[in-house]
C-alpha positions, 0 to 999 in steps of 0.5 A, a space after each residue: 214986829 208989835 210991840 207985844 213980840 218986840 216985849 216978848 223978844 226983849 224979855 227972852 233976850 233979858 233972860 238969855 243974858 241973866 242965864 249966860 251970866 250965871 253959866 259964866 260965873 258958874 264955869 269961873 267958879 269951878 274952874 278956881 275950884 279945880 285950879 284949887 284941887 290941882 294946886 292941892 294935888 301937886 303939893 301933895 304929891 311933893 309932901 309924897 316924894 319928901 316923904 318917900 324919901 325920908 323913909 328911905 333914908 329911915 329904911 337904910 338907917 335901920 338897915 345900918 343899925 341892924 348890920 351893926 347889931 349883929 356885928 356886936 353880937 357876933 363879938 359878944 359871942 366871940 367874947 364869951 368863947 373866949 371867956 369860956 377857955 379861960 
């Protein structure tokens, strides 16, 4: 091989290696990114199940509250029948 080609060889070695260096320090960067974007995702799809579950508390509270309601109106109107007869 001269010297010329050995140059030639070494200089798409070097490139090569300061490519792969780059691809592997690209490949590390998107992974942190992704493990990032996860990690964000299954908070996020706790904060969901802890709301979720807020609101169907909330949702049953209101349902109480409604049921009650009624039953008060329907004392109400009890109440009002038997004022009337007086």
């Amino acid at each position: 091989m001269t010297p010329e080609e050995q140059a030639h060889r070494q200089t798409g070695i070097r490139s090569s290696q300061a490519l792969l260096f780059s691809l592997q320090s690209d490949k590390s960067r998107l992974e942190r990114k992704q493990n990032d974007i996860l990690n964000d995702i299954r908070r996020m799809k706790t904060e969901l199940g802890h709301l979720k579950a807020s609101l169907e508390e909330q949702e049953a509270a209101a349902r109480s509250l409604k049921r009650e309601i009624e039953l008060v109106d329907e004392e109400l109107a009890r109440t009002k029948k038997h004022m009337d007869t007086l």
